[in-house]
C-alpha positions as CSV (number, residue, x, y, z in Angstrom):
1,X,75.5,-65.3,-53.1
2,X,74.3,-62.0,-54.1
3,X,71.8,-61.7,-56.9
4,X,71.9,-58.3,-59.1
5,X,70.6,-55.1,-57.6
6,X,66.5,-54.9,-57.5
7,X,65.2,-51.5,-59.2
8,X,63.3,-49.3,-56.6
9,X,59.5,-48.5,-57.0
10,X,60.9,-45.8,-58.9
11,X,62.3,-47.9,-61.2
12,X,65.9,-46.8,-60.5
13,X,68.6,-49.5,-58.6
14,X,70.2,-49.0,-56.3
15,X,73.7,-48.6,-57.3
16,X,72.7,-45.7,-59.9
17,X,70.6,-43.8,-56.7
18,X,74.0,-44.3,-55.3
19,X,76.0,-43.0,-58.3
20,X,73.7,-40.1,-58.7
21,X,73.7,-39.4,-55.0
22,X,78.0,-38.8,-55.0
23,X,77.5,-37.1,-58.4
24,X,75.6,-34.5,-56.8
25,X,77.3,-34.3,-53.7
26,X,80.9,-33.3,-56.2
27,X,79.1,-31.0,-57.8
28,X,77.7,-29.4,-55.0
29,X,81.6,-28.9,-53.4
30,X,82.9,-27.7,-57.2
31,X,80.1,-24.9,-57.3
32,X,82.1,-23.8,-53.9
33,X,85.6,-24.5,-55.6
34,X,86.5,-27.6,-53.9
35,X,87.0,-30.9,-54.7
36,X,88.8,-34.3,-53.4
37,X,92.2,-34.9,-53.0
38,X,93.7,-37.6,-55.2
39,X,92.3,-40.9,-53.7
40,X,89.9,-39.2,-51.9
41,X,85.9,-39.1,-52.2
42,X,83.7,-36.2,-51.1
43,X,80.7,-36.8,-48.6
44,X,78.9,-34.6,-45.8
45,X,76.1,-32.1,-46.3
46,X,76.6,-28.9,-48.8
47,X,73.8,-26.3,-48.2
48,X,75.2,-23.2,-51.0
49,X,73.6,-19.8,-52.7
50,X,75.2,-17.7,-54.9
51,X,74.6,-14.2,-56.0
52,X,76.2,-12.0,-59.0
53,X,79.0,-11.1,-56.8
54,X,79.4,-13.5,-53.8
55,X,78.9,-17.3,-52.5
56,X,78.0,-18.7,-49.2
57,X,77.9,-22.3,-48.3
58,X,77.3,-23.9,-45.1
59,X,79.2,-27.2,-45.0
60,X,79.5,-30.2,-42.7
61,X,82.0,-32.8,-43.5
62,X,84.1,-34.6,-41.0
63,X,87.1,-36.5,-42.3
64,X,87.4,-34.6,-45.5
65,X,90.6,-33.8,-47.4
66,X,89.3,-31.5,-49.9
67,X,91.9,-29.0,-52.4
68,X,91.0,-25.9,-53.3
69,X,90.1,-24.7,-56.8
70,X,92.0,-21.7,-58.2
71,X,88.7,-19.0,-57.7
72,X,91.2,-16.3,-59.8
73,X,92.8,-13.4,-58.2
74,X,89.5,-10.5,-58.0
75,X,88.0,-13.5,-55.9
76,X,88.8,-14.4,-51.5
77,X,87.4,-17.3,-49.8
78,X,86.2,-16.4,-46.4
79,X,86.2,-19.5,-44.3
80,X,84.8,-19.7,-40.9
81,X,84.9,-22.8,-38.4
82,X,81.5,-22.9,-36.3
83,X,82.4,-26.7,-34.8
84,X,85.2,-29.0,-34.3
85,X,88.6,-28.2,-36.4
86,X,89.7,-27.4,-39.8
87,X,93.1,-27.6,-40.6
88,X,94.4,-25.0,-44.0
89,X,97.5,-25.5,-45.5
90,X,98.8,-22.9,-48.0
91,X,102.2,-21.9,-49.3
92,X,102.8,-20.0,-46.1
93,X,102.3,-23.2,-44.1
94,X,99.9,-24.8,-42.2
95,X,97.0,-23.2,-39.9
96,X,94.7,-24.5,-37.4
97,X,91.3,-23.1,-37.5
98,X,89.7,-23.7,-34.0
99,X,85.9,-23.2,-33.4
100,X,85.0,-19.2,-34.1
101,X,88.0,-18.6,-35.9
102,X,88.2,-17.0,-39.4
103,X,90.8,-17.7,-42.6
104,X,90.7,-15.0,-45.6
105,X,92.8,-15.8,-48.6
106,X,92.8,-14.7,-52.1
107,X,90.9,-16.6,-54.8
108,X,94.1,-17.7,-56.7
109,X,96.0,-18.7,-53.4
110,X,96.2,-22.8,-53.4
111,X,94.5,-23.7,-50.3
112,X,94.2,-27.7,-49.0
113,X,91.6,-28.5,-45.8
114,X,91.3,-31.2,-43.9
115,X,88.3,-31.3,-41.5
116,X,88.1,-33.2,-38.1
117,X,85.0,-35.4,-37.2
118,X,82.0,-33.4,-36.5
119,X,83.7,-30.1,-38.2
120,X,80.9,-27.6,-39.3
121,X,81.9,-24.6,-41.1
122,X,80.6,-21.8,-43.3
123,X,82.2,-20.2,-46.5
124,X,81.8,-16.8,-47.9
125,X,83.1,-15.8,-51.3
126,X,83.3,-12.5,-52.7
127,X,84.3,-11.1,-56.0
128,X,86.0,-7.6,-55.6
129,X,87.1,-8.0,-51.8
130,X,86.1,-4.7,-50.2
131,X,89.3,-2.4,-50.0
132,X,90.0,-2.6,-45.9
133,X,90.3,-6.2,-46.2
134,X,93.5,-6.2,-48.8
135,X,96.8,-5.4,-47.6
136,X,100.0,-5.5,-49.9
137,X,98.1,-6.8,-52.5
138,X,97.2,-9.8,-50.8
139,X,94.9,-10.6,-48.0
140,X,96.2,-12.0,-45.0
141,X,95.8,-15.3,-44.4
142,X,96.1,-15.7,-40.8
143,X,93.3,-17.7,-38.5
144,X,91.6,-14.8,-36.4
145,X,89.7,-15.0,-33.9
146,X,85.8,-14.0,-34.2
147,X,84.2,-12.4,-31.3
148,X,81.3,-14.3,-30.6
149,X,78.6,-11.9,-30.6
150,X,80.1,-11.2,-34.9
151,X,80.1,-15.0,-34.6
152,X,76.5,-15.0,-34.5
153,X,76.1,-12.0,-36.8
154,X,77.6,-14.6,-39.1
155,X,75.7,-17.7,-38.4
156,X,72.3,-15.6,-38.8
157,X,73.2,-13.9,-42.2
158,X,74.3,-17.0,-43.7
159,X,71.1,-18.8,-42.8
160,X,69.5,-16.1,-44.6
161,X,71.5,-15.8,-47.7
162,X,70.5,-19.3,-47.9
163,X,67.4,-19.2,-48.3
164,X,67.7,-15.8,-50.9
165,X,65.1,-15.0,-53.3
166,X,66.6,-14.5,-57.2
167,X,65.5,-10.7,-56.7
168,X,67.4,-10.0,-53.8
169,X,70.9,-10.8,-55.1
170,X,71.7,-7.3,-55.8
171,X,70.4,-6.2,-52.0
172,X,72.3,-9.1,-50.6
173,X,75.8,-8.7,-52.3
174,X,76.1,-5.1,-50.3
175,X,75.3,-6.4,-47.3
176,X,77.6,-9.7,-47.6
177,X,80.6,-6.8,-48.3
178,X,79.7,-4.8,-45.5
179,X,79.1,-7.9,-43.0
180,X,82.8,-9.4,-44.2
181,X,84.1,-5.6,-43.9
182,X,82.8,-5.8,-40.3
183,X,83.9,-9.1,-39.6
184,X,87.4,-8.4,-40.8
185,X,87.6,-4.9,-38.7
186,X,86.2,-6.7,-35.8
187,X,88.5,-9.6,-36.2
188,X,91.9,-8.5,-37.0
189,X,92.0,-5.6,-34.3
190,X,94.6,-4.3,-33.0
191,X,97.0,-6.7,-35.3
192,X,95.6,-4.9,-38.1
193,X,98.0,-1.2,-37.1
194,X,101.1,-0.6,-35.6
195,X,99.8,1.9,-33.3
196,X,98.3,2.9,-29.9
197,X,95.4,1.2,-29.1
198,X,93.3,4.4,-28.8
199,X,94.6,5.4,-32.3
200,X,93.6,1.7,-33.7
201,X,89.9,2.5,-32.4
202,X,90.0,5.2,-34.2
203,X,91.2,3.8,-37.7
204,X,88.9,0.9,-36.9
205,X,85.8,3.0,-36.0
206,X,86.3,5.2,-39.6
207,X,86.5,1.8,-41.5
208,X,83.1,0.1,-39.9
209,X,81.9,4.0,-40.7
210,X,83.1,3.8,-44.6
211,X,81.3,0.4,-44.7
212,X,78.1,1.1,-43.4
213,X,77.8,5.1,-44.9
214,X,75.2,3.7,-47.4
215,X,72.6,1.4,-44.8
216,X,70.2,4.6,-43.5
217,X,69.7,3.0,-40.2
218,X,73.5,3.0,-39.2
219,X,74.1,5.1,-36.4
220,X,76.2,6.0,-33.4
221,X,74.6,2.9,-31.1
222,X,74.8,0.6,-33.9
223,X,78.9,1.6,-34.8
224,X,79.3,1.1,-30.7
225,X,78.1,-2.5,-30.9
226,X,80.2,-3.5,-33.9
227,X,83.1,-1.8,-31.6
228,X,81.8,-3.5,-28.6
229,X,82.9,-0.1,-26.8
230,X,81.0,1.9,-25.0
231,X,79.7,5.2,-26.5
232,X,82.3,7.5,-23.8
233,X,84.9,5.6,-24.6
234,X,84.1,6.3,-28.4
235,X,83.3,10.0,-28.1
236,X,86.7,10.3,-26.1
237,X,88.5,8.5,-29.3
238,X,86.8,10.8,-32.0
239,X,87.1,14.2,-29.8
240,X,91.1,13.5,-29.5
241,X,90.6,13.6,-33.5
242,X,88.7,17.0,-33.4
243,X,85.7,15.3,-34.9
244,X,82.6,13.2,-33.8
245,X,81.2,9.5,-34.7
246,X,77.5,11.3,-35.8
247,X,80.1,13.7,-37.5
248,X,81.7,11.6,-39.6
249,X,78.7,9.5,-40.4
250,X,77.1,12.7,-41.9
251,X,80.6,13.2,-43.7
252,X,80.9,9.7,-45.5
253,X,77.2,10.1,-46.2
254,X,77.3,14.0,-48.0
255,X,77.8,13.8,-51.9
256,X,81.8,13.9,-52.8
257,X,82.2,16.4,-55.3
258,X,83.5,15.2,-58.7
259,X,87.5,15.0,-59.3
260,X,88.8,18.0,-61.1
C-alpha cells in the first residue's frame, strides 16, 4: 500500500512540486491568452516575452485543445505553425494550419486550437496591427502560406525577442511591426489585389517600402529579397509607374509637410 508522499531535500512533496509545476504552466499559456478547454489540462513547453506593444511565444504542445482569450479588438494574434499541425476553428469555420503556414485574426475574434502530436508553433501579438495588414475592418483570417526563406526570418527574430533585454522593448516593437508587415505582404500575395500580377508587385513593393522607410539600412537589394524578385524585374515594375524603387525610398523617407 502506498504510504503518504516523502518531502524532497527541499523540503517540498511531491504532489505540491506537481501542483506548482501545472500552476505555472496555466499561467504561462494565460499570459499568451489561452487556456484549456472545459475538461482539458494544459501541458508542453511555453517559452514567451512581451514588450509595451507586442507578445511572442514559442510554444510546443501536442495534443492540446486550448480556447482563446478575448485579447480586445486594437489587438491580432499572429500564429505561425513551424512542425506538425494546428487545427483553428473560428466563427468562419474551421482551418488547417500545415507546417510554414500563417493564421492572423483580430484580438476579439474567438479562436479554439487543437494541436497534433509533435506540433511546434510560434505566436506573435501586436497591439495596433500595422494598417496593410487590416482589410474591412477586420483582418483576414485565412491560413497562408509562408515562403520559407520569411519562414526563417521568423524563426530567427523570435528567438531573439526571446531573449530581449527590458531596454530594448521600444527598439523591438518597430521591428516586430515591420517583420509582421513583411510577413503579411510576403504571404498574402497576389490574393491580397484583384489585379495584374505586375500591378500587385507594384502595390506590394510600395507597402514593404512604407514599412521599412524608417530602418536606414533598407535599400533597393534588401526590398528585392523581401520580393524575392530580381532587381530588372523590379525596375521594369516601378519604370511602368514613372518612378523608381531608390525613388520612392527617398520619397517615403523626406519630411511630409504638416496638413493645412
Amino acid at each position: 500500500m502506498n504510504g503518504p508522499s516523502r518531502p524532497s531535500a527541499s523540503g517540498e512533496d511531491p504532489t505540491t512540486r506537481r501542483a506548482r509545476s501545472q500552476a505555472d504552466i496555466v499561467a504561462r499559456w494565460a499570459a499568451i491568452g489561452w487556456e484549456a478547454a472545459p475538461g482539458g489540462t494544459l501541458g508542453g513547453v511555453v517559452e514567451t516575452a512581451s514588450g509595451r506593444g507586442w507578445s511572442v511565444a514559442r510554444l510546443s504542445a501536442g495534443g492540446q485543445h486550448l480556447v482563446g482569450q478575448d485579447l480586445g479588438a486594437d489587438r491580432c494574434r499572429a500564429l505561425v505553425a513551424m512542425q506538425g499541425g494546428l487545427e483553428a476553428a473560428l466563427d468562419s469555420g474551421g482551418h488547417r494550419l500545415a507546417t510554414g503556414s500563417i493564421l492572423i485574426v483580430n484580438g476579439d475574434v474567438p479562436i479554439e486550437l487543437r494541436s497534433s502530436e509533435g506540433a511546434a508553433w510560434f505566436e506573435w501579438q501586436l497591439f495596433s496591427p500595422p494598417s496593410g495588414l487590416v482589410r474591412s475592418g477586420t483582418i483576414r483570417a485565412v491560413p497562408l502560406r509562408v515562403a520559407d526563406g520569411m519562414l526563417r526570418m521568423i524563426a530567427s527574430m523570435t528567438a531573439s525577442l526571446l531573449v530581449v533585454t527590458p531596454e530594448d522593448n521600444g527598439r523591438r516593437e518597430i521591428f516586430l511591426h515591420r517583420a509582421l508587415s513583411q510577413v503579411m505582404v510576403a504571404a498574402i500575395g497576389d490574393d491580397l489585389f484583384s489585379e495584374n500580377p505586375e500591378e500587385t508587385l507594384f502595390r506590394h513593393a510600395l507597402s514593404v517600402v512604407a514599412a521599412n522607410a524608417d530602418d536606414p539600412s533598407f535599400d533597393v537589394s534588401r526590398l528585392c529579397e523581401i520580393l524575392q524578385v530580381s532587381r530588372s524585374r523590379l525596375f521594369a515594375v516601378f519604370s511602368a509607374h514613372g518612378t523608381s524603387p531608390a525613388k520612392e525610398i527617398r520619397r517615403r523617407r523626406s519630411p511630409q509637410p504638416p496638413p493645412v
